[in-house]
C-alpha positions as CSV (number, residue, x, y, z in Angstrom):
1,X,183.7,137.4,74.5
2,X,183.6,140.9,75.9
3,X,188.3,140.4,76.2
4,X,187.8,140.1,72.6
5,X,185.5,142.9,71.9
6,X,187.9,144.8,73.6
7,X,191.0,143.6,71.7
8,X,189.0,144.4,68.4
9,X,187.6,148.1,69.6
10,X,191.4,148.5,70.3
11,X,192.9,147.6,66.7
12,X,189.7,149.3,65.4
13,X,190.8,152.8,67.1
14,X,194.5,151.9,66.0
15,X,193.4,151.8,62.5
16,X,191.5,154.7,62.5
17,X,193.9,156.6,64.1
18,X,196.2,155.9,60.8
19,X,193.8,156.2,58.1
20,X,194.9,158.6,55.3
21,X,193.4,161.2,53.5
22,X,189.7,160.7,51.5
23,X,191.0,158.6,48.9
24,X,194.6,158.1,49.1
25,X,196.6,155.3,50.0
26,X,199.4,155.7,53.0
27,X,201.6,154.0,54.7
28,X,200.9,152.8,58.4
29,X,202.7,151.7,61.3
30,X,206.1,153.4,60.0
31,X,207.4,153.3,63.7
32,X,207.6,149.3,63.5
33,X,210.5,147.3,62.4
34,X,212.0,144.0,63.2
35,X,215.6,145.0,64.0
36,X,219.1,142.5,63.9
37,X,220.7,141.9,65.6
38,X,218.1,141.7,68.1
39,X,218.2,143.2,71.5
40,X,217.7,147.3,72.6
41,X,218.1,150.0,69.7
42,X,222.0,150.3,70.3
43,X,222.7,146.5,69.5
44,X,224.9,146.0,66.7
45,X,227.1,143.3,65.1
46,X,230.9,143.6,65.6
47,X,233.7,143.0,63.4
48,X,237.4,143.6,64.5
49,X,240.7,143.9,61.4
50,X,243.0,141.3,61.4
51,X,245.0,143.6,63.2
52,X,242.7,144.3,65.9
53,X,243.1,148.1,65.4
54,X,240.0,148.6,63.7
55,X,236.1,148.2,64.3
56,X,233.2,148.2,62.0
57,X,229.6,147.9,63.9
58,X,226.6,147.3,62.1
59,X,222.9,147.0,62.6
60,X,219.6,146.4,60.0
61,X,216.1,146.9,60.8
62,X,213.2,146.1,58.2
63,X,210.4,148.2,58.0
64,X,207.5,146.3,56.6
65,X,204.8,149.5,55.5
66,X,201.8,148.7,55.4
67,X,200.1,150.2,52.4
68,X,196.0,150.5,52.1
69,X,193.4,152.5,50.1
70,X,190.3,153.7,51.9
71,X,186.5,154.1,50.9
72,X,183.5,155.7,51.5
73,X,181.0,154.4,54.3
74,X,177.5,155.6,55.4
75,X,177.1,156.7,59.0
76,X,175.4,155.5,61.9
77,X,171.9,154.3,61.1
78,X,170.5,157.8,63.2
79,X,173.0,159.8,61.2
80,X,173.4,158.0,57.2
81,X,174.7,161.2,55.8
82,X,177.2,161.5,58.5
83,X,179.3,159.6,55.7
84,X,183.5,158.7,56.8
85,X,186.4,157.4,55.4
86,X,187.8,154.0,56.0
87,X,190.5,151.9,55.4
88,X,189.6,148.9,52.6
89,X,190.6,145.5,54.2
90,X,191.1,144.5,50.3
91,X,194.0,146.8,50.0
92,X,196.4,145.9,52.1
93,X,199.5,145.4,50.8
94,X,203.2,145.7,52.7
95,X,205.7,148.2,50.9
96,X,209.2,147.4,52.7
97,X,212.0,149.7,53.6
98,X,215.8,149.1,54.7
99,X,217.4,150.6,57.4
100,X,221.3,149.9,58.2
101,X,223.3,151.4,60.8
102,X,226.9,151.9,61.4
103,X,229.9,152.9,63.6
104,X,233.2,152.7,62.8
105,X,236.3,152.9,65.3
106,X,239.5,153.1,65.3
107,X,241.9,152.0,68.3
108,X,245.0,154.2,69.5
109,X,247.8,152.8,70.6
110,X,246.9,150.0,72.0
111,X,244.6,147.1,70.3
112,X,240.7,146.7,71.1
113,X,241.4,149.3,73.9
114,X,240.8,153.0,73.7
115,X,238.6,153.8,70.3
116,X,237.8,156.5,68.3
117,X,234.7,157.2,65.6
118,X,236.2,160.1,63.8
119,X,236.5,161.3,60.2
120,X,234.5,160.5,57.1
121,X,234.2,156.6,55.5
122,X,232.6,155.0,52.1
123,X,229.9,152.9,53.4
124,X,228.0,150.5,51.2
125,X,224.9,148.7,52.5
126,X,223.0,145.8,51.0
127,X,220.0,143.6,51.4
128,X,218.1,141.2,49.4
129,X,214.1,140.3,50.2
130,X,213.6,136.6,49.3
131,X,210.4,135.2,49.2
132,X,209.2,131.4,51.2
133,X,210.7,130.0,47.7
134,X,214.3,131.8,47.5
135,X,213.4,133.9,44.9
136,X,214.7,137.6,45.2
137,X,211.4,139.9,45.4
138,X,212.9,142.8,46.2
139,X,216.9,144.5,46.5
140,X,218.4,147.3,47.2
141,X,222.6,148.5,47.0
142,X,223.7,151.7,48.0
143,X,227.5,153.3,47.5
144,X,227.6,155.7,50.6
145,X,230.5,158.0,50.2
146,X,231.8,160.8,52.9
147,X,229.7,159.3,55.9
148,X,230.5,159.7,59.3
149,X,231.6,157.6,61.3
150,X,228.4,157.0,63.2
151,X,225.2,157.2,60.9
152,X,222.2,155.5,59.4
153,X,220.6,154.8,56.1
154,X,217.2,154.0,55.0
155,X,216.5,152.8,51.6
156,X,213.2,152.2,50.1
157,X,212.7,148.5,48.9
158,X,210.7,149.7,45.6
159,X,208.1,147.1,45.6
160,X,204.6,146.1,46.9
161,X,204.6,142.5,48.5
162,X,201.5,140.7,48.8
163,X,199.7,139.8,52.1
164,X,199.7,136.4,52.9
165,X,202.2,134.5,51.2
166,X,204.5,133.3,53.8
167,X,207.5,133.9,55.6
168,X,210.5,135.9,53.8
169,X,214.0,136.0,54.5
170,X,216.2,139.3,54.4
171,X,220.1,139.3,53.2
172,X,221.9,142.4,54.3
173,X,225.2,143.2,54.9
174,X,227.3,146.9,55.8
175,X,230.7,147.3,54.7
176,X,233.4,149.7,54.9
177,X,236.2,149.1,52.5
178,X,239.5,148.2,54.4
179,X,237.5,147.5,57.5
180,X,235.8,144.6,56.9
181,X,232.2,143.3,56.2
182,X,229.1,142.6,58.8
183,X,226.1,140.3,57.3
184,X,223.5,138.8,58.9
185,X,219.7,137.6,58.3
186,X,215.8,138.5,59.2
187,X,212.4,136.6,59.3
188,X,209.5,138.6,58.5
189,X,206.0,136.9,58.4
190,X,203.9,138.8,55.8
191,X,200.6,138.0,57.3
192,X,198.3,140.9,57.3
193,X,195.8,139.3,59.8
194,X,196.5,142.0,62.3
195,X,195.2,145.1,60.1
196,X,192.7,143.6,58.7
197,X,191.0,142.6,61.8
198,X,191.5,146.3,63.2
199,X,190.2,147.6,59.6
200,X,187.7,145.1,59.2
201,X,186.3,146.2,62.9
202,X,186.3,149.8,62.2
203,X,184.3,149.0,58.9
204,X,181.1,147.6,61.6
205,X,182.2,143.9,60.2
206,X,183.5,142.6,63.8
């Protein structure tokens, strides 16, 4: 009982430490993702030319964004007028982002041996949110022209996604025209069980 009061005191402080402004919603937890292909921040998918002379890496993380309102509460029962902001367990909601990353190299002389990542390159990144059914809920394309050779991207999704309601899949794929294409796929579980215990908690409901 008491390893669970702790576990709750500790999601409570987490979700206090990220509640917004008096009456605004914001988005928490911005510094977690889900990243594939899985493994340290520098793992990436690899795909070689035909001729083995050139290299285009890739790597996508989702950002889920949690999104939330807060409300007004009374103090402590010595101090009612002591009133504080809170986030509202009612409105959570997850507001996803895309990130891709990319390198591309090119090999001199001799192929897969000595590389380069120089100049400038057209990137274009995709990814498609489907929900437990297959149907798209969210998608975002982006032409990237004059990028270097090493860089990131992160796209806003564009749309709220409810709590709750199962397991989605994420599409993506980086390309650089001439080079090739690198595509690959992410679970993310959409539950909200998490936050709303830590919110709930802070709230003087756990």
């Amino acid at each position: 009982m008491k390893r669970t009061r702790t576990a709750a005191l500790a999601l409570a402080t987490a979700a206090a430490a990220l509640a917004p402004a008096l009456g605004q919603a914001a988005t928490a937890a911005e510094g977690t993702y889900l990243q594939d292909p899985a493994g340290g921040e520098k793992a990436m998918k690899s795909q070689w030319t035909k001729d083995e002379m050139h290299k285009v890496d890739g790597q996508f993380r989702l950002y889920p964004g949690v999104r939330y309102k807060t409300v007004t509460r009374p103090g402590p029962s010595g101090a009612p007028d002591y009133k504080r902001q809170v986030a509202d367990p009612k409105s959570l909601a997850w507001q996803p982002s895309f990130d891709f990353g990319w390198a591309v190299s090119d090999s001199t002389l001799v192929k897969k041996a000595v590389t380069t990542k120089d100049g400038r390159h057209p990137i274009v990144v995709h990814a498609v949110l489907r929900s437990p059914d297959h149907a798209k809920a969210a998608e975002v394309h982006q032409e990237l022209a004059d990028q270097p050779a090493t860089g990131r991207a992160r796209v806003p999704g564009g749309k709220r996604i409810a709590c709750d309601t199962g397991e989605y899949t994420v599409e993506w794929s980086v390309t650089r025209s001439g080079y090739g294409t690198l595509t690959g796929t992410l679970k993310w579980n959409s539950s909200c069980e998490q936050y709303r215990t830590a919110f709930s908690t802070e709230n003087g409901k756990v």
